[in-house]
Backbone as ProteinMPNN parsed JSONL, in Angstrom:
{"seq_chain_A": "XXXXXXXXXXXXXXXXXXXXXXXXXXXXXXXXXXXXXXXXXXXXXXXXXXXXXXXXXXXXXXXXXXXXXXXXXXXXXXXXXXX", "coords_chain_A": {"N_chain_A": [[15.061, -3.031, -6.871], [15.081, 0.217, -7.519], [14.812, 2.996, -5.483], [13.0, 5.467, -6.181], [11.365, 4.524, -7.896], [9.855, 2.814, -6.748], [7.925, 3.769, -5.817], [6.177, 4.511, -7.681], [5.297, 4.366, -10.763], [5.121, 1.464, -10.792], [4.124, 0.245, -8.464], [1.684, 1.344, -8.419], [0.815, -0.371, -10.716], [1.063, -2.847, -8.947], [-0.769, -2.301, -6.895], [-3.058, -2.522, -8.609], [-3.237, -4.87, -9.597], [-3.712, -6.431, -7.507], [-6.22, -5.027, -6.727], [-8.229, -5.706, -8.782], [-8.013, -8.739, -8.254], [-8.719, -8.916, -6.088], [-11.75, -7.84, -6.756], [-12.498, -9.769, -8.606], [-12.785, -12.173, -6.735], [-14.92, -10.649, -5.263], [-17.138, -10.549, -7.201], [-17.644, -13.307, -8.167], [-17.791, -15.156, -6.018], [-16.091, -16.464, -4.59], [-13.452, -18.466, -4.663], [-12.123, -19.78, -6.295], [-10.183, -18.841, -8.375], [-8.036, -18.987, -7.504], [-6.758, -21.328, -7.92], [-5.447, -21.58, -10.031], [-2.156, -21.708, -10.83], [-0.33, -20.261, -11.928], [-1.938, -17.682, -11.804], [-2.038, -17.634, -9.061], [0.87, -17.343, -8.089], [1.188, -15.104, -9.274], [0.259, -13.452, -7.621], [1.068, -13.879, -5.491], [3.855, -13.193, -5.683], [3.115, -10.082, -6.361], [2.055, -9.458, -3.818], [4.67, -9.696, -2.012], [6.126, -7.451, -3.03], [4.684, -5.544, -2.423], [5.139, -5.682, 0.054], [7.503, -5.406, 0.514], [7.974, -2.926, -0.13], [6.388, -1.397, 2.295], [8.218, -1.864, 3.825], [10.764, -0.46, 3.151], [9.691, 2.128, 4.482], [10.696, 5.103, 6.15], [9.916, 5.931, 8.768], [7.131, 3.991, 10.472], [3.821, 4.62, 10.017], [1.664, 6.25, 11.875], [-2.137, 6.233, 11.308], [-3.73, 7.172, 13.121], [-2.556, 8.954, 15.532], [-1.466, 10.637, 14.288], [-3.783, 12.03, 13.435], [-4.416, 12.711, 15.687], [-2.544, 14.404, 16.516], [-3.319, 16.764, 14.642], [-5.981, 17.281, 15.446], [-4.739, 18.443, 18.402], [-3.678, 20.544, 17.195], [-0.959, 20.928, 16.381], [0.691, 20.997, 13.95], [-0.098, 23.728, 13.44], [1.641, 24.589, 14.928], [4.162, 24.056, 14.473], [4.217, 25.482, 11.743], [4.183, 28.199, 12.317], [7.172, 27.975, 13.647], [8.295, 27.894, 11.13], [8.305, 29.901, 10.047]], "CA_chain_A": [[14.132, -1.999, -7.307], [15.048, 1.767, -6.954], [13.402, 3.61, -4.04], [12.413, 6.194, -6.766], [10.518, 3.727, -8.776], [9.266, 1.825, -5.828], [6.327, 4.578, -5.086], [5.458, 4.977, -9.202], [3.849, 3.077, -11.995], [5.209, -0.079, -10.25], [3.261, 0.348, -7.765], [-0.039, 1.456, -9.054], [0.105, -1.799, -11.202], [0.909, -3.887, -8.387], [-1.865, -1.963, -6.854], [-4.254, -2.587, -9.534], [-3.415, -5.989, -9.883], [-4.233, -7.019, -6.016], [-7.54, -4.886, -6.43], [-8.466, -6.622, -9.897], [-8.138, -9.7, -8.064], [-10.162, -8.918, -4.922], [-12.794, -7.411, -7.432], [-12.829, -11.03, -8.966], [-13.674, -12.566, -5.612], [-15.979, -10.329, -4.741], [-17.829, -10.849, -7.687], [-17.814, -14.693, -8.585], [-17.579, -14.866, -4.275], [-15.302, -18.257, -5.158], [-11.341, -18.033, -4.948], [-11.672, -20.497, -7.852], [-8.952, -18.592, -9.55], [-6.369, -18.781, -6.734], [-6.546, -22.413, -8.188], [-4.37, -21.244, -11.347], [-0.715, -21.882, -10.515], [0.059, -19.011, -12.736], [-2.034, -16.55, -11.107], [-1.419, -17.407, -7.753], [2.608, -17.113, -8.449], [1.524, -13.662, -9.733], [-0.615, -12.54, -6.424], [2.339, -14.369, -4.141], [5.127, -11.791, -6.118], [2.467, -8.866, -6.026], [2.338, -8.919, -2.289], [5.62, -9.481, -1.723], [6.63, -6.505, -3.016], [4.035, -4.57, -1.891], [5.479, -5.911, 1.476], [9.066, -4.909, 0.721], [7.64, -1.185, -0.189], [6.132, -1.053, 3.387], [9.913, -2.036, 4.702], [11.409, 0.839, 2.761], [9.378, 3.511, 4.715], [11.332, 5.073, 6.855], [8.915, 5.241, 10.155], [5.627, 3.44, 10.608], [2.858, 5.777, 9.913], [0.164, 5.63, 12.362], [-3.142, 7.451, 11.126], [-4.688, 7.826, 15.002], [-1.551, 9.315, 16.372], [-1.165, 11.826, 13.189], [-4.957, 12.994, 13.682], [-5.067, 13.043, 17.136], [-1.91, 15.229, 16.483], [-3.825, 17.488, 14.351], [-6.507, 17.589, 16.766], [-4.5, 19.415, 18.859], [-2.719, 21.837, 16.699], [0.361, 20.375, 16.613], [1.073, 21.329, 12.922], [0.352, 25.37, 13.798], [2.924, 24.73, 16.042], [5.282, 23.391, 13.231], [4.114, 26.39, 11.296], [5.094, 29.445, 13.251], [8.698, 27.681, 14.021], [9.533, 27.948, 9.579], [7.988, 31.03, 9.327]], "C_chain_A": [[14.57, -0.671, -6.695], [13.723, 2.429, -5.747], [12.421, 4.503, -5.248], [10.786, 5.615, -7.909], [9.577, 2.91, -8.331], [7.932, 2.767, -5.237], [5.652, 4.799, -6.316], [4.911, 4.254, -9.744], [3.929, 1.621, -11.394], [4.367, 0.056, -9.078], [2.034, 0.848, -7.33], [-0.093, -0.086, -9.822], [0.162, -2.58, -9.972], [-0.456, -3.958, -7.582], [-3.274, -2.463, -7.35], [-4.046, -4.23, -9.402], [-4.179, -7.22, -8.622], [-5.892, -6.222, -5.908], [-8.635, -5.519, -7.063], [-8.544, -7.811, -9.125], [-8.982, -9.651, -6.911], [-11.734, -8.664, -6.069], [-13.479, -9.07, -8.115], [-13.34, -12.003, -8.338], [-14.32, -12.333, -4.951], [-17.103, -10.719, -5.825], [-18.379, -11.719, -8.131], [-17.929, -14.912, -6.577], [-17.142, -16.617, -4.389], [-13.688, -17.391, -4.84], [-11.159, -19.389, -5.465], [-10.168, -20.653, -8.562], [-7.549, -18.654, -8.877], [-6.109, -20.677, -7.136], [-5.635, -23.051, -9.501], [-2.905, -21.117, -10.816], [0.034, -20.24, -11.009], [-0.764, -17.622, -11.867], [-1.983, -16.183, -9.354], [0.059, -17.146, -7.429], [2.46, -15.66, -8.729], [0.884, -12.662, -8.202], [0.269, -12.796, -5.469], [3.394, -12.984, -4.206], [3.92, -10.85, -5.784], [2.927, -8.284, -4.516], [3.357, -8.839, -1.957], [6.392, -8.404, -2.089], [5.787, -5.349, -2.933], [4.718, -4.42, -0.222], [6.687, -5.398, 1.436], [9.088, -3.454, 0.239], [7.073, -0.947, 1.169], [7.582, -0.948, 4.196], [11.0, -0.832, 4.163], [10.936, 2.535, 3.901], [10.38, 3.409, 5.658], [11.266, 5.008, 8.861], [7.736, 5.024, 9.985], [4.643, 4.86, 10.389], [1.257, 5.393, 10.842], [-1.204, 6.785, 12.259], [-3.941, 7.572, 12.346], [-3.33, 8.833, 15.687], [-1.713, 10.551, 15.149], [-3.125, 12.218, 13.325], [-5.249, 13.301, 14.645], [-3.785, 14.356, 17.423], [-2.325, 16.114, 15.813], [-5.105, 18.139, 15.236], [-6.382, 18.588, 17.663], [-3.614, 20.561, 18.7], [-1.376, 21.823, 16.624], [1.284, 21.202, 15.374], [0.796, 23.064, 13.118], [1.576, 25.431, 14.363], [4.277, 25.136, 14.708], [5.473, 24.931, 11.882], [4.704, 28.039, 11.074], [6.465, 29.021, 13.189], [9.255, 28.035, 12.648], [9.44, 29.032, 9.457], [9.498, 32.164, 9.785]], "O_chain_A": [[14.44, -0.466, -5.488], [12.536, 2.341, -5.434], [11.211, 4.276, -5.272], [9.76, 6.122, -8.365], [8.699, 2.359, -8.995], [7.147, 2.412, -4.358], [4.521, 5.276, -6.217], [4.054, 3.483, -9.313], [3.032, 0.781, -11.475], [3.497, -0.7, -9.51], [1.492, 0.803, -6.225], [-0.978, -0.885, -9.516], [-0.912, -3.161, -9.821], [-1.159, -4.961, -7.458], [-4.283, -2.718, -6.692], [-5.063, -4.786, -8.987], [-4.815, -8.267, -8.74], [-6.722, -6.705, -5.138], [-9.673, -5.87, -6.502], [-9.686, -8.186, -9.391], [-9.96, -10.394, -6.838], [-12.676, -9.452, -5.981], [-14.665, -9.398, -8.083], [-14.167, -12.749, -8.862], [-14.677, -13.076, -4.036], [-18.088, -11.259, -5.322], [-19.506, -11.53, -8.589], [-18.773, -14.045, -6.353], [-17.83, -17.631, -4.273], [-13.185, -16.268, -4.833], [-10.195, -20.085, -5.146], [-9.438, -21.547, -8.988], [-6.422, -18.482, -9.342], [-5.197, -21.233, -6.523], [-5.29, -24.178, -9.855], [-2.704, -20.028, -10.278], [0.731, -19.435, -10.391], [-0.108, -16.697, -11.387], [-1.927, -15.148, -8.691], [0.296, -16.673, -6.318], [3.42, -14.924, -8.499], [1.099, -11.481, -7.932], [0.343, -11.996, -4.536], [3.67, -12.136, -3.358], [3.722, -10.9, -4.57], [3.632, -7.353, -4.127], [3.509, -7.765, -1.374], [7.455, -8.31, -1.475], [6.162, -4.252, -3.348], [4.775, -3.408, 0.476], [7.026, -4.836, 2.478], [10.15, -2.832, 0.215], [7.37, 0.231, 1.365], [7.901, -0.082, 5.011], [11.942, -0.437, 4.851], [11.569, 3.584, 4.023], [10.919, 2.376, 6.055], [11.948, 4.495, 9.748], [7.107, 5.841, 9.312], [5.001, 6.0, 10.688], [0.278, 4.683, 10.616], [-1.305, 7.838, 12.889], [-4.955, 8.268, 12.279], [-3.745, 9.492, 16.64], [-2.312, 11.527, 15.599], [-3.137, 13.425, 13.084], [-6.188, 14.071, 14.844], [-3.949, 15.166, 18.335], [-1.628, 17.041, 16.227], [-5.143, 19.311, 15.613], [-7.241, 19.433, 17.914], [-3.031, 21.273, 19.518], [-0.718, 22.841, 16.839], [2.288, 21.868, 15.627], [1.814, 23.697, 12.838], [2.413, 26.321, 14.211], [4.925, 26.11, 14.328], [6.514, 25.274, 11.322], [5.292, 28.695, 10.215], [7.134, 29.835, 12.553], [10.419, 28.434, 12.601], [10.321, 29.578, 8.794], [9.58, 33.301, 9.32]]}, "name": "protein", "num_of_chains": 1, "seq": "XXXXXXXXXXXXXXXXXXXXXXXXXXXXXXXXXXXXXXXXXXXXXXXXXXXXXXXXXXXXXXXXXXXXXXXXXXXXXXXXXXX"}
């Protein structure tokens, strides 16, 4: 899979398809359907390449460290230095 293609429509459906399926066990509150060979084969691939789009980034992203860096003005900093 291209990197370019690996953040686009492929990954809004895979998206959609892992929320579609939570939405299904929230609403029947059963995992019934993970009892379909066929759609558990399709939620196994989903994740797995949701998982091999996390392994593409290039560093971890941690959202406490990036607000606690805004916090203290970090990005003014960053600001001033292009200008």
């Amino acid at each position: 899979m291209a990197t370019g293609k690996a953040f686009g429509y492929e990954m809004v459906d895979d998206l959609a398809t892992t929320v579609a399926l939570f939405q299904e066990i929230s609403d029947t509150n059963s995992f019934a359907m993970m009892d379909d060979p066929d759609r558990w084969e399709e939620f196994r691939e989903t994740l797995e390449r949701i998982d091999q789009r996390v392994s593409w980034q290039v560093q971890p992203f941690e959202r406490r460290k990036v607000n606690e860096r805004l916090r203290q003005g970090d990005h003014l900093v960053l600001v001033h230095q292009q200008m």
